[in-house]
C-alpha angles and dihedrals in degrees: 000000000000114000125181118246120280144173113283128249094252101037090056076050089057100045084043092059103032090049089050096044087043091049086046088049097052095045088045085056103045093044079060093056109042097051092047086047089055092050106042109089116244124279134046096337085082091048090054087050099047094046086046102048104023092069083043101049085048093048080048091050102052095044078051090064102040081049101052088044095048093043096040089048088054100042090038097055085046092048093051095032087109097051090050085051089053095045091056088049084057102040087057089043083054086052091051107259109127099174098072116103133193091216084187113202132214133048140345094278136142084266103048089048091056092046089046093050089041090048085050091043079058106055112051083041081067099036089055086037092058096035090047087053100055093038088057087053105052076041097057090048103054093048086045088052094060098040101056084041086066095041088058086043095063095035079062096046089045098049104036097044096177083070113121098255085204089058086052087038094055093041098048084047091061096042094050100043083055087058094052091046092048095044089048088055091047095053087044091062092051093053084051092051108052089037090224088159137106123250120231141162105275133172119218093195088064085041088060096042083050089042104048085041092054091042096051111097089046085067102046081060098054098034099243122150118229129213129179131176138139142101135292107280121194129191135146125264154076106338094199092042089047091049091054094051093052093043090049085051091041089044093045088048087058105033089051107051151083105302108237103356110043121110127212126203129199119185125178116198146146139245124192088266100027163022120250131213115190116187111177133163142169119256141111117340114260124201114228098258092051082049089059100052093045078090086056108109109260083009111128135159103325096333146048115259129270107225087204090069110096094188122122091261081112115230095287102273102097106102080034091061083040088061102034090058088045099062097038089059088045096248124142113229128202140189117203120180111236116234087231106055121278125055138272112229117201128186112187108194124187113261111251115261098258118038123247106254116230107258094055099052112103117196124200121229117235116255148174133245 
């Protein structure tokens, strides 16, 4: 934005001081004189004074004003010596450098506060810039992987025409459904992330009936066992984004278990601040630190995703959606190994404002697939 010149701030403080100082100086001064002249009998006496102190008060008066400039040009540049560090910090962050900090000293002041929040401000722009930007990479990558997997696809169609065309065509289905999946996950996360949703009441404990239903099927074919059991749980937020998070954990519980023998377990409760969504299931067994990059965007089990699998294993954004619409709803979320093998998954959601009186909660009874 183009602005026309103007004074700067420290020069208006100059002028400020040094007028004031020079405006205390002349009253001081006429307030002199007037009580010395009351008081001074008639006559020459008068004329002496005024020659004497008129050549003096002026004399006062300019040394007055050199005085106040000099002074006010000094105090002023030391009272606004932290804006013009901020100004330079944000005049780098505007370059793009994100890592400088003002680290004002001194005392809690007005100034110090404003140093301390733009330091914080800072810091979390860098943090989403770095983690955008690796997130746009590993994103990039897995797009780019698909899509050269089609195009040599078709040059092989194209060249070897006795091929069977069902077996490309099957083939170029998978691969591309797995494009579409993994663009509308990433468009979800986006959504999440900018927390562009309306809130409304929702109960997890109805999410986890919809999601298990819907599931169902999925874990018939790989043999899991699914229980589900809690009480109503109520909190405010996105439905739709809600019900993806619980049918990522559900799916991730059955995807990731033991075929054919493996259990999953999803459990709604309340605490006294919160609602609690608990999402475990058998499996391998995971160390602690594994456990805490499972959250990480294409990261999935032991190893990072394939985007030529078409399988239901999702396109490794699952737990990072999870944690993307937990956080959005300001929810904690944890992963715990379990002892046995598997991982236990808990969301933690604020309570809504007002409680949900008795008669109207409406607990699910635990049941088997």
């Amino acid at each position: 934005m183009t602005r026309r010149p103007g004074l700067s701030a420290r020069l208006k403080f100059t002028l400020s001081y040094a007028g004031f100082l020079f405006l205390a100086g002349a009253l001081l001064l006429a307030v002199a004189w007037i009580f010395v002249v009351r008081w001074l009998p008639r006559g020459d006496p008068r004329f002496d004074l005024l020659r004497g102190f008129a050549p003096a008060a002026v004399a006062a008066l300019v040394f007055l004003l050199v005085f106040g400039l000099l002074g006010g040009w000094i105090l002023a540049g030391r009272m606004l010596a932290p804006l013009t560090r901020i100004a330079h910090a944000a005049r780098m962050a505007a370059d793009g450098s994100l890592s400088h900090r003002v680290r004002l000293e001194g005392p809690a002041d007005e100034f110090r506060e404003l140093a301390d929040v733009f330091d914080t401000m800072l810091e979390q722009l860098e943090s989403h810039i770095v983690e955008q930007q690796r997130f746009a990479a590993n994103a990039s990558h897995e797009l780019r992987t698909p899509l050269a997997i089609s195009k040599t696809l078709l040059d092989v169609a194209r060249t070897d025409p006795d091929r069977d065309p069902g077996e490309v065509i099957d083939r170029l289905h998978a691969v591309n459904t797995r494009a579409i999946d993994l663009t509308e996950a990433l468009l979800l996360l986006s959504r999440a992330n900018r927390r562009s949703f309306t809130r409304e009441r929702v109960d997890l404990s109805l999410l986890a009936e919809e999601a298990t239903e819907t599931l169902w099927p999925l874990a018939e074919k790989h043999g899991v066992t699914l229980e589900t059991s809690g009480d109503a749980a109520p909190t405010l937020g996105s439905r739709a984004l809600l019900l993806q998070l619980t049918t990522n954990l559900v799916q991730n519980a059955i995807v990731h278990n033991l075929p054919g023998r493996g259990t999953a377990w999803v459990h709604t409760g309340t605490r006294p601040d919160a609602v609690v969504l608990t999402v475990e299931n058998t499996g391998e067994h995971l160390s602690p630190e594994l456990a805490a990059t499972l959250t990480e965007p294409f990261r999935r089990g032991t190893q990072r995703v394939h985007s030529e699998r078409s399988d239901h294993a999702g396109v490794g954004l699952g737990l990072a959606i999870v944690k993307t619409i937990t956080e959005a709803h300001a929810g904690t979320l944890t992963l715990t190994p379990r002892p046995t093998g598997g991982i236990r998954i808990t969301v933690e959601l604020p309570t809504p404002g007002t409680a949900t009186p008795a008669a109207t909660r409406r607990p699910y009874e635990s049941h088997r697939r």
